[in-house]
C-alpha positions as CSV (number, residue, x, y, z in Angstrom):
1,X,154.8,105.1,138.5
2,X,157.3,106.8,135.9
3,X,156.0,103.8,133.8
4,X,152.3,103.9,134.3
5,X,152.6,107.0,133.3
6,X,154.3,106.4,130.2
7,X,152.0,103.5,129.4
8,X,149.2,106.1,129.9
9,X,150.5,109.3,128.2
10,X,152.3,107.5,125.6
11,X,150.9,103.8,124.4
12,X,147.3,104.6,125.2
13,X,147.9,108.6,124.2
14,X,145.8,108.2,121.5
15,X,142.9,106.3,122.9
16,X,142.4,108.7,125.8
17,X,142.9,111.5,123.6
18,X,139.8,110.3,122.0
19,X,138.2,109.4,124.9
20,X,138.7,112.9,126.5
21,X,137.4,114.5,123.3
22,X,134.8,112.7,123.1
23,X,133.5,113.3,126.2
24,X,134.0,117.3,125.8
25,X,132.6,117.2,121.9
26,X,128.8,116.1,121.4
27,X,126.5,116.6,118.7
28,X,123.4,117.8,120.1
29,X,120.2,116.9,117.6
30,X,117.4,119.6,116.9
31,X,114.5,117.5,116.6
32,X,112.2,119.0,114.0
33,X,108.3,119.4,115.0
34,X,105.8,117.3,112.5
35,X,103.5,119.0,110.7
36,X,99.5,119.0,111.8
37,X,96.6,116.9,110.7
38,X,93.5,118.9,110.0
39,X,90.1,118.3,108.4
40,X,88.4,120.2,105.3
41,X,87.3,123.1,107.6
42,X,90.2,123.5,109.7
43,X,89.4,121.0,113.2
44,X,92.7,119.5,114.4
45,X,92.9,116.0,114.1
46,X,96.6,115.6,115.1
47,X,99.1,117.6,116.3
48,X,102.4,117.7,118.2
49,X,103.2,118.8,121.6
50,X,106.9,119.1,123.5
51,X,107.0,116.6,126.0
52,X,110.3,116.0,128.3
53,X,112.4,112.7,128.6
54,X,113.8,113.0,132.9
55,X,117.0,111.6,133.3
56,X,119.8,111.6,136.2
57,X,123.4,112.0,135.8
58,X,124.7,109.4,138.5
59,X,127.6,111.2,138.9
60,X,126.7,114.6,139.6
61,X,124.4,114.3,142.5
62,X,124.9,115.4,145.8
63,X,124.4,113.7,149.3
64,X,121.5,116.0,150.3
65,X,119.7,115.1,146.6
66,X,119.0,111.7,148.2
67,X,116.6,113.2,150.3
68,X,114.3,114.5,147.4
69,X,113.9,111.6,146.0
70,X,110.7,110.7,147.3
71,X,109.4,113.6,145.8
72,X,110.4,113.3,142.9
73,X,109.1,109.7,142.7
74,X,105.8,111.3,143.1
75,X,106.1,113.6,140.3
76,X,107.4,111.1,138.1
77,X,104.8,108.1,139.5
78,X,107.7,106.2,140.4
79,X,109.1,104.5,143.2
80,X,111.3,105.5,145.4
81,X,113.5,102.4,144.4
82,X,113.7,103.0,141.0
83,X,115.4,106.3,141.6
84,X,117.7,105.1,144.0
85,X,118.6,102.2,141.9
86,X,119.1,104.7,138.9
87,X,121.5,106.8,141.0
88,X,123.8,104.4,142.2
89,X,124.6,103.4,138.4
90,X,127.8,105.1,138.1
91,X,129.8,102.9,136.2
92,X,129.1,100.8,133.2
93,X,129.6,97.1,133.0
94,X,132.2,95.9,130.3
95,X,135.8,97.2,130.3
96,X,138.6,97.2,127.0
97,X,142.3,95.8,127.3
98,X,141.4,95.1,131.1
99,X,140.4,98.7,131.4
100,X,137.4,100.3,132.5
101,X,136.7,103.3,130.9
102,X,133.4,104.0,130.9
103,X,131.1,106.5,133.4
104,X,127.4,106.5,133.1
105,X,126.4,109.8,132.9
106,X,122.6,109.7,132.0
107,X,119.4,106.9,133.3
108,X,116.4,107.4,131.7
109,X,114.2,107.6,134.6
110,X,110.6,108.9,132.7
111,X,109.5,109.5,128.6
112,X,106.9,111.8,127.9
113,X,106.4,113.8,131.2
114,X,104.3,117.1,130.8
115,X,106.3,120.4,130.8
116,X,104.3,121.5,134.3
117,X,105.8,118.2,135.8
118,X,108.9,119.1,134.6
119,X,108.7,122.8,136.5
120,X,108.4,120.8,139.8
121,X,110.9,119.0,139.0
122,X,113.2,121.6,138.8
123,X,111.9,123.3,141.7
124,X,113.0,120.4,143.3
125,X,116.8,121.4,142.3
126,X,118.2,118.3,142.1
127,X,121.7,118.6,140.4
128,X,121.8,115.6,138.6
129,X,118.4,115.5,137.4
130,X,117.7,117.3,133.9
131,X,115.6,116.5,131.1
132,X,115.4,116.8,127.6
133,X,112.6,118.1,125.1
134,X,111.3,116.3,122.5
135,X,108.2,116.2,120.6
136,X,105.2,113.7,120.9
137,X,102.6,112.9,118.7
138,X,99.0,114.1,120.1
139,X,95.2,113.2,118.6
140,X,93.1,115.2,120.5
141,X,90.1,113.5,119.7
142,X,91.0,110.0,120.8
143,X,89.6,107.1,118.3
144,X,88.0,109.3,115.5
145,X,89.0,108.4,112.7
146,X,91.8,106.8,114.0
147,X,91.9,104.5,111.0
148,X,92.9,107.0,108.3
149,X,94.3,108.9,110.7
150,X,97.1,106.0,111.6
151,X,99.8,107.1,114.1
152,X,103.6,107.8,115.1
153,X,104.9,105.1,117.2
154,X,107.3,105.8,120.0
155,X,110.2,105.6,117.7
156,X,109.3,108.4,116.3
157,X,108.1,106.4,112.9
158,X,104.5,106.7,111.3
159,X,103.2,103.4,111.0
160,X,99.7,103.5,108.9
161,X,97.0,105.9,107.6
162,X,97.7,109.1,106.4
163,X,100.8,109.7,108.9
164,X,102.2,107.2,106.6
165,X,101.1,108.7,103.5
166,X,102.0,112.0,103.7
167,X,105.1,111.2,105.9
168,X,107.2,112.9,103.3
169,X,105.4,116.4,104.0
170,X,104.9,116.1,107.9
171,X,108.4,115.0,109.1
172,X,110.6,118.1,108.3
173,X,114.2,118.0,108.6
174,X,116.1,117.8,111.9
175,X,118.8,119.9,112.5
176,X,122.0,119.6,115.1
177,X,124.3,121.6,117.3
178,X,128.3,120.9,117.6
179,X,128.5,121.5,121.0
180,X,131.9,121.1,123.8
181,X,131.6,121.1,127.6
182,X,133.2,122.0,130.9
183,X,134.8,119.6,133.2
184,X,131.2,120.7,135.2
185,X,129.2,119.4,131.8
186,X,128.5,122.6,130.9
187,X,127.9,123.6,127.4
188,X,130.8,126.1,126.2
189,X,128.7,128.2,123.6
190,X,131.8,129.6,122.5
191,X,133.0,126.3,121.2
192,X,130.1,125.9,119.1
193,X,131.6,124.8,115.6
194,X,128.3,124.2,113.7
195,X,124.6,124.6,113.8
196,X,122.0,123.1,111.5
197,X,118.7,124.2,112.3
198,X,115.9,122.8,112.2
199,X,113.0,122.4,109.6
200,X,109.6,121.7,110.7
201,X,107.0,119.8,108.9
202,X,104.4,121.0,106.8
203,X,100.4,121.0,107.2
204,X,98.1,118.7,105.6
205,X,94.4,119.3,105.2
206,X,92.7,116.1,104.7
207,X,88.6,115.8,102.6
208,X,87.2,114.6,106.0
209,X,84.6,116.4,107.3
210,X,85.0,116.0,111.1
211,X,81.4,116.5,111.9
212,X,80.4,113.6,109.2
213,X,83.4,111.6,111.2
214,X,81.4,111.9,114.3
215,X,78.3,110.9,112.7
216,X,79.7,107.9,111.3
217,X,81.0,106.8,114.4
218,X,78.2,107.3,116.6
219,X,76.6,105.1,114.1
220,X,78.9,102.1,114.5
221,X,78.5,102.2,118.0
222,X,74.8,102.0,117.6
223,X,75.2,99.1,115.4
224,X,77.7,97.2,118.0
225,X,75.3,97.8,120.6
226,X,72.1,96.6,118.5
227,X,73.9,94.0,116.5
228,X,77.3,92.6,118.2
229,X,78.7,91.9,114.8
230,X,82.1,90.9,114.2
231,X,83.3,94.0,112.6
232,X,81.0,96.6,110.7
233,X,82.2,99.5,108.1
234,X,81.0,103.0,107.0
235,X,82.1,105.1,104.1
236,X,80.8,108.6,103.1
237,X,82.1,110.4,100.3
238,X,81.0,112.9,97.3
239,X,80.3,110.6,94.0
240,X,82.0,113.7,92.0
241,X,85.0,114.6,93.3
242,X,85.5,110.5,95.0
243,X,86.9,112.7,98.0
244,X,86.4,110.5,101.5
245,X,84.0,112.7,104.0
246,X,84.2,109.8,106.7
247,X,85.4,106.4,107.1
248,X,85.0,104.6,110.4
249,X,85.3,100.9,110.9
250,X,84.4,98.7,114.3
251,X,86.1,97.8,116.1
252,X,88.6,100.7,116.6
253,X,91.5,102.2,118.8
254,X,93.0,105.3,119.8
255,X,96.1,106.3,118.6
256,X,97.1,107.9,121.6
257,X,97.5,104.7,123.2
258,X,97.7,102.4,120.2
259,X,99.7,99.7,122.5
260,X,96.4,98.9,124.6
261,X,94.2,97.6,121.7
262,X,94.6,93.9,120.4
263,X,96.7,94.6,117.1
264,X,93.8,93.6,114.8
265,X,91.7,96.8,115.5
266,X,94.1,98.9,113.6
267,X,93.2,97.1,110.7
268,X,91.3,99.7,108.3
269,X,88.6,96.7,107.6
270,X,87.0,99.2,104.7
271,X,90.3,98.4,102.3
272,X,91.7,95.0,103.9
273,X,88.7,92.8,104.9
274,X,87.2,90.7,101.5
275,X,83.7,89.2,101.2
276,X,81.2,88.5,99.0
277,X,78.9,91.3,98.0
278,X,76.0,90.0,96.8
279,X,73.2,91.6,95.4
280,X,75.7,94.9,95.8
281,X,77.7,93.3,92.4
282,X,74.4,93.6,90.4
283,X,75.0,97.1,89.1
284,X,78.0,95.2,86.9
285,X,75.6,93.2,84.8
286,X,72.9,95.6,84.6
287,X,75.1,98.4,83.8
288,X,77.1,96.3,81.1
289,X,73.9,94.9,79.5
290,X,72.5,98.8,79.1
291,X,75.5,99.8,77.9
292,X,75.8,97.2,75.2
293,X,72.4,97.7,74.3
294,X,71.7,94.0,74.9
295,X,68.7,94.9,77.1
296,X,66.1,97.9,76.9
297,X,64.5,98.9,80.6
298,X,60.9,97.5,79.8
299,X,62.5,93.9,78.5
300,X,60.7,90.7,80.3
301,X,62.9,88.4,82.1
302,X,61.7,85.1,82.7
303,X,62.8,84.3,86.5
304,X,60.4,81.7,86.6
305,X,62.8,79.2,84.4
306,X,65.6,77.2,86.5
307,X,67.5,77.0,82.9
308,X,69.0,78.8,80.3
309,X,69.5,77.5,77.4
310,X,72.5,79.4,75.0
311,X,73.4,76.8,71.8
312,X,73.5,73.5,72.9
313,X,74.6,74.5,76.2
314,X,71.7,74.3,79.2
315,X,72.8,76.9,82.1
316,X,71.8,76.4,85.5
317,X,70.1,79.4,87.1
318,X,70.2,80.0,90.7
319,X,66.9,80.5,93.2
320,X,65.2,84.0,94.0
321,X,64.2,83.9,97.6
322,X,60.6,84.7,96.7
323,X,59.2,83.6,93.0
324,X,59.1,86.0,90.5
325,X,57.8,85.1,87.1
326,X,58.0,87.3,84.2
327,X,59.2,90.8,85.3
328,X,60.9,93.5,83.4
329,X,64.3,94.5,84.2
330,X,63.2,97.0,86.6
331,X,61.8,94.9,88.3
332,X,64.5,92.9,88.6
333,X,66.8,95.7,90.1
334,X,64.0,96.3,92.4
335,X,63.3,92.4,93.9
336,X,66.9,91.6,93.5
337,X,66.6,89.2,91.3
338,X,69.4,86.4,91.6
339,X,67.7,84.7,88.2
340,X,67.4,87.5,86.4
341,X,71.1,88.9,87.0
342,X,71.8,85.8,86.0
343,X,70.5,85.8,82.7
344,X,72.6,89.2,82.0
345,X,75.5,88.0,82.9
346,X,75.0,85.2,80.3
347,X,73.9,87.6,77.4
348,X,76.8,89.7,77.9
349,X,78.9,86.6,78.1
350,X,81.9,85.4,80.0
351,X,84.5,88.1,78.5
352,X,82.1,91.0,78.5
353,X,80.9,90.5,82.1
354,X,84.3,90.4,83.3
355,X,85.8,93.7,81.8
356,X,82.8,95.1,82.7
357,X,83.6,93.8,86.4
358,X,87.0,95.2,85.7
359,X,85.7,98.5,84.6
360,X,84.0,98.9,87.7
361,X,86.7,98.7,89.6
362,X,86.7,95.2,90.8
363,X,90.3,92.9,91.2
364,X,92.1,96.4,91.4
365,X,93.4,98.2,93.9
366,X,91.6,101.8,94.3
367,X,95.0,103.1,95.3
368,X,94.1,104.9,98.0
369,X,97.7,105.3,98.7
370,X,97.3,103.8,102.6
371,X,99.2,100.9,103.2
372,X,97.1,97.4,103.6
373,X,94.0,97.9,100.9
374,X,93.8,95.1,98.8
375,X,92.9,94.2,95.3
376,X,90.6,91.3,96.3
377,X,89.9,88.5,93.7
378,X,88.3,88.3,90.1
379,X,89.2,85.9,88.6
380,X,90.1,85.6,84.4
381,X,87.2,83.8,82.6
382,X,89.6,81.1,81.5
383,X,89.6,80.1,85.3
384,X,85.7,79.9,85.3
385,X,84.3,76.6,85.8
386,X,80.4,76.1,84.8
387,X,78.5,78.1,87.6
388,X,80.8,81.3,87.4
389,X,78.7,82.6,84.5
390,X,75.4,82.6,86.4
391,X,76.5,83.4,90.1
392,X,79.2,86.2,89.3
393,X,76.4,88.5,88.2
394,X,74.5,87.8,91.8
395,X,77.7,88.9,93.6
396,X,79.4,85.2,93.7
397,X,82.8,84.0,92.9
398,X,84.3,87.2,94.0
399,X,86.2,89.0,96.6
400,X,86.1,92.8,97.3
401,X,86.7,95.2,100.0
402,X,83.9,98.0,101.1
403,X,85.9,100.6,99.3
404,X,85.6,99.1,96.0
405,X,81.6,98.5,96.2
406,X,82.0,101.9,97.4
407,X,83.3,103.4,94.5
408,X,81.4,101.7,92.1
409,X,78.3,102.7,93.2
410,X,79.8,106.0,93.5
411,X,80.3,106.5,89.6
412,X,77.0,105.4,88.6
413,X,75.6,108.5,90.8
414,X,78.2,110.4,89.0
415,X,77.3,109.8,85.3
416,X,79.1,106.7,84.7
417,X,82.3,107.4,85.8
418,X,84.7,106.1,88.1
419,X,86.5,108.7,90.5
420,X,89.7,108.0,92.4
421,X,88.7,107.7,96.3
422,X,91.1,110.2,97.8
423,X,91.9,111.8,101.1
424,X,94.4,114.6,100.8
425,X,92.9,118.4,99.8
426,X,96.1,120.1,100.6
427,X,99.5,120.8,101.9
428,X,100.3,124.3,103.6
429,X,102.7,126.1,105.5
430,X,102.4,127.5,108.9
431,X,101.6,130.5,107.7
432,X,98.6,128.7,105.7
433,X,99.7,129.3,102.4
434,X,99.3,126.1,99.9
435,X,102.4,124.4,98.7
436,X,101.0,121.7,97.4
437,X,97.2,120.5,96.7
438,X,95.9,117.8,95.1
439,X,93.2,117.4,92.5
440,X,89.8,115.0,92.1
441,X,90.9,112.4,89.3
442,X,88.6,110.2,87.4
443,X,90.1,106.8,86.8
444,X,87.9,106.1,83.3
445,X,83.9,106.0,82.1
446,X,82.5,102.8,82.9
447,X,78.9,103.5,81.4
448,X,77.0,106.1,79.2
449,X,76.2,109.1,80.9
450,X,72.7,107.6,79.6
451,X,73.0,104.4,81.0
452,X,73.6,105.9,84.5
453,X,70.8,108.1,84.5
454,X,69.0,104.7,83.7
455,X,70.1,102.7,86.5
456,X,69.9,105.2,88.9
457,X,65.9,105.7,88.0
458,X,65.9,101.6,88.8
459,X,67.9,102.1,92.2
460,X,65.7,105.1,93.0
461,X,63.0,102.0,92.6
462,X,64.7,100.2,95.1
463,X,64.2,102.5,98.1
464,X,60.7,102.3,97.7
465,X,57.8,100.9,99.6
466,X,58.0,97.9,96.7
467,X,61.8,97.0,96.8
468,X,64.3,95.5,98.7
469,X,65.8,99.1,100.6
470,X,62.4,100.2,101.9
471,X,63.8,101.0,105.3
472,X,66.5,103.1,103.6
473,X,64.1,105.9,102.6
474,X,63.7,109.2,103.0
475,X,60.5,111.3,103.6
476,X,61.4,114.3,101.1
477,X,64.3,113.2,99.3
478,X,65.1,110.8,96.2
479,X,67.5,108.2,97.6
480,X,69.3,105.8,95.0
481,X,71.1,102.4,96.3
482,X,70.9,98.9,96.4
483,X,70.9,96.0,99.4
484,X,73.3,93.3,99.7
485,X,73.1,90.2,101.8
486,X,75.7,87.7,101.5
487,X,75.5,83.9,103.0
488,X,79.2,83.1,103.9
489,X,81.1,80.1,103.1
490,X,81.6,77.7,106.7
491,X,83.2,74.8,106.3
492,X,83.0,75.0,102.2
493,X,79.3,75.4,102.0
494,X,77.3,78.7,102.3
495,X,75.8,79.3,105.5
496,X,72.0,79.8,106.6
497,X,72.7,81.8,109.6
498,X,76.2,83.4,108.5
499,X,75.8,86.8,106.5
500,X,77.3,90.0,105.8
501,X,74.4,92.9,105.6
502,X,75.3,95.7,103.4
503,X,73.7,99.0,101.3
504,X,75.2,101.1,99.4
505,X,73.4,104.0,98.3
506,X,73.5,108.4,97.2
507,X,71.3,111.3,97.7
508,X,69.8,113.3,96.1
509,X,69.4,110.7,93.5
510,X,69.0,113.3,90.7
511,X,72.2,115.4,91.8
512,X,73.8,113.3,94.3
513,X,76.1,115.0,97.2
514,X,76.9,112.0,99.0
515,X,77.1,108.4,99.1
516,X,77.0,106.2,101.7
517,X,77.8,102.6,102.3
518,X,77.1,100.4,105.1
519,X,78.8,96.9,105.6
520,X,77.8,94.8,108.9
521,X,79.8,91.2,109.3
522,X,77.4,88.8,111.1
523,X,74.7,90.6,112.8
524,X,73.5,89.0,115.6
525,X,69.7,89.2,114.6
526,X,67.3,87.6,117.5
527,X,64.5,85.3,117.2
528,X,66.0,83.7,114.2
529,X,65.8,86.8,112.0
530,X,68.6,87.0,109.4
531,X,70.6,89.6,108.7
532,X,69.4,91.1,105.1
533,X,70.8,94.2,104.1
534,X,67.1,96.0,104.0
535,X,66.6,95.4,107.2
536,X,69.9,96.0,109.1
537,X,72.1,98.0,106.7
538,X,69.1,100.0,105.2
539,X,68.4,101.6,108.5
540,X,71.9,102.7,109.7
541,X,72.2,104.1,106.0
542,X,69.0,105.9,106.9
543,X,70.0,107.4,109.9
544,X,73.6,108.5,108.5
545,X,72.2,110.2,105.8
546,X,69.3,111.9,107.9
547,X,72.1,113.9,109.7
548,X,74.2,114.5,107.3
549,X,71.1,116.4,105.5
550,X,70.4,118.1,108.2
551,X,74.1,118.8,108.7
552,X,75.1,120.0,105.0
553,X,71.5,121.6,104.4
554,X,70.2,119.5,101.8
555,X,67.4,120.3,100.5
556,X,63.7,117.8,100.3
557,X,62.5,117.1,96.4
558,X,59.9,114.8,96.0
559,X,61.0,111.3,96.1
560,X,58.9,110.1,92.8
561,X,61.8,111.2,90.3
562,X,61.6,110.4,86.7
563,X,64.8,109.6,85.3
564,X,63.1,109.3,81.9
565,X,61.7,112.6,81.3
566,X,62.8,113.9,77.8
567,X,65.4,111.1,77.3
568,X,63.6,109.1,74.5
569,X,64.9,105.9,75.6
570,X,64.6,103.1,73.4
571,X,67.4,100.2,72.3
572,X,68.9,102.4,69.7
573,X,69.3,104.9,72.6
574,X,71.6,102.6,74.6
């Protein structure tokens, strides 16, 4: 004995001495509470509650606790062998130098039970059984806008969207306690050495308009229903300021339960899925041509010819789905002519066409600032073989996401220049004073103010009873835009029955508000109908921005609107 002692007291004095202090001394972490998610008006879109973590302390309970335990199994939604499995884990497997040394004190039995389950709970008084607080992320409005919204994992760690983003503002700063117990594991305040507390997060007031939210997403549900595409995207924003009012894609999740949904619906398809635009792309050539003054409004086009000659060099043009013959160039924004882009892109010439493309925003990233958008593909004219010249300007030969058709659409209905798509309005305390807010930034001028006026009076002509977007108007209002129908590319060739339907348009088309953009992958039309842009974007573009009129209070001006009046355009002009 005298030397068992000795071995303990003496040899080992300073391992237990640890030990024992150890097991008196904790620090005790002050989790701080994340800062809220709120829309331009003030709607919550996320929040965070205090939720409790249940444990046991094996080692504490009494002989008459075993008879609660099928109540609190019930609580909990447990079963009565998982608590009794979880009490009888008193000592830890492993042991040092031969020596075990290690009680288990705490088994998780239950994360995220409500604070009224935990009041049963203790009514139950259950001596080992305690819990602690901690806070969990909550979006009380399931999958809207879940992704820009993104989400906090159960790590505690925001994984995408805007929890992401503006993690730096929302987390706050934790804080601790120093704490020693009792032999009985009670805390002995007046041992309390140090205490950090804790700093919550801030606010962040996002430029999404909840209402316009719910709109959009009603209207992807419609289109799933109608269409049973393989994914279909929405954007709505304000052409001056670029700030986002909606973005919904399909198909979608709720953050709440983010583990449930197959891991590709958290994809933000707006920013991260590439295609073809199409006819969408055509605003580049047209706008670039105007711009250099190669082209006046009233010019004939030939679109009758399947060549163009420039030198020595013949060109081969691509086919309009309906002939054309000689039309002027706004006529060939209205029909969508393939030809006619065509020949623009070849008068502005390989170098021209693709800073122009550049301008526009195309092969860059919009920078967004949420993780996955991408910069999709344009490649440098010395990569061009001898097709790229005639089918670039027809929306060929290049990748791009929604966002950046989106936004540069969005700077010809706002004069010609290019605005920053953005998301964040503000950051305030909780006392709702701003600390920091954040500014509309224009990225650079693509086209004359001119110029845009220009085009817009030829996209104006393409929501008419004569152009392509005829199921995009408006009684009452001058609506601007242009349809987009893309053959994809199956098994290296383009596909018949294979198409992304898109429009991207802005209202009112004199003094645009908002613009909207519609992207469907691969309706399912029936009867053999394919899916053009008119026919199943234009519609859903309609019916967004009939709500969203009656919503912000728009008000009707005729829809004839001359873009020409007292501009004295002529070629000089341009």
């Amino acid at each position: 004995m005298g030397g068992r002692l000795i071995h303990l007291q003496v040899v080992k004095s300073d391992k237990y001495e640890s030990f024992a202090l150890n097991t008196r001394k904790n620090f005790v972490p002050i989790s701080a509470r994340r800062g809220d998610l709120v829309d331009r008006k003030g709607n919550l879109l996320a929040t965070t509650r205090s939720v409790v973590v249940v444990g046991m302390d094996p080692q504490s309970l009494l002989e008459e606790d075993y008879k609660k335990f099928p109540a609190l199994a019930k609580i909990l939604g447990l079963l009565v062998k998982d608590i009794e499995q979880a009490a009888n884990k008193k000592v830890r497997s492993g042991t040092e130098d031969g020596e075990s040394i290690k009680l288990v004190r705490w088994v998780k039995l239950k994360e995220g039970v409500e604070e009224s389950e935990f009041k049963q709970i203790k009514e139950l008084k259950i001596k080992g059984v305690y819990g602690n607080y901690k806070h969990s992320r909550l979006y009380p409005n399931q999958s809207l806008a879940s992704h820009l919204l993104g989400y906090v994992n159960d790590e505690g760690k925001a994984c995408m969207g805007v929890e992401l983003l503006s993690d730096y503002y929302l987390k706050g700063q934790d804080g601790w306690n120093e704490i020693e117990r009792d032999g009985r594991r009670r805390e002995m305040p007046q041992y309390r050495s140090l205490e950090v507390e804790a700093r919550n997060g801030l606010n962040v007031e996002l430029t999404l308009d909840r209402m316009v939210q719910e709109i959009v997403e009603d209207e992807l549900k419609r289109i799933v229903e109608e269409y049973e595409p393989l994914s279909a995207s929405i954007i709505v924003s304000s052409p001056r300021t670029g700030e986002i009012l909606a973005l919904g894609n399909a198909p979608t999740f709720d953050p709440n339960s983010y583990g449930e949904y197959p891991l590709e619906n958290q994809r933000n398809r707006a920013l991260t899925d590439l295609y073809e635009p199409g006819s969408t792309y055509k605003i580049v050539p047209v706008g670039g041509a105007l711009n250099e003054g190669i082209v006046n409004p009233d010019d004939i086009i030939d679109c009758s010819i399947p060549t163009y000659q420039v030198g020595n060099r013949v060109r081969r043009l691509p086919s309009d789905h309906h002939p054309l013959g000689k039309i002027s160039l706004r006529e060939v924004v209205q029909k969508s002519s393939n030809r006619g882009a065509a020949q623009l892109g070849i008068k502005l010439g390989s170098n021209r066409l693709y800073e122009y493309s550049k301008m526009f925003g195309f092969g860059e990233s919009s920078n967004m600032g949420l993780v996955g958008e991408r910069r999709g593909t344009l490649h440098h004219p010395k990569r061009w073989d001898g097709l790229t010249i005639t089918r670039l300007p027809m929306g060929h030969a290049v990748a791009v996401s929604a966002i950046q058709v989106h936004a540069a659409m969005s700077s010809v209905a706002n004069g010609g220049i290019l605005m920053k798509p953005s998301l964040l309005k503000r950051v305030f305390d909780e006392e709702g004073k701003t600390v920091v807010s954040f500014q509309p930034r224009p990225v650079r001028r693509v086209v004359s103010e001119k110029v845009a006026k220009v085009m817009t009076e030829m996209l104006v002509s393409v929501v008419s009873t004569e152009g392509t977007a005829a199921r995009a108007r408006i009684s009452g209002y001058a609506v601007a835009g242009k349809t987009g129908t893309t053959q994809k590319i199956i098994d290296g060739k383009y596909s018949n029955r294979h198409h992304v339907a898109s429009f991207c348009g802005y209202l009112p088309a004199d003094d645009p508000l908002v613009a909207v953009t519609v992207l469907v992958d691969e309706p399912n039309m029936s009867k053999g109908r394919l899916g053009y842009g008119g026919s199943v974007a234009g519609p859903a573009f309609q019916r967004v921005a009939k709500k969203i009129i009656g919503y912000m209070g728009i008000k009707p001006k005729p829809a004839e609107v001359s873009f020409f009046k007292d501009l004295n355009i002529n070629k000089q002009n341009f």
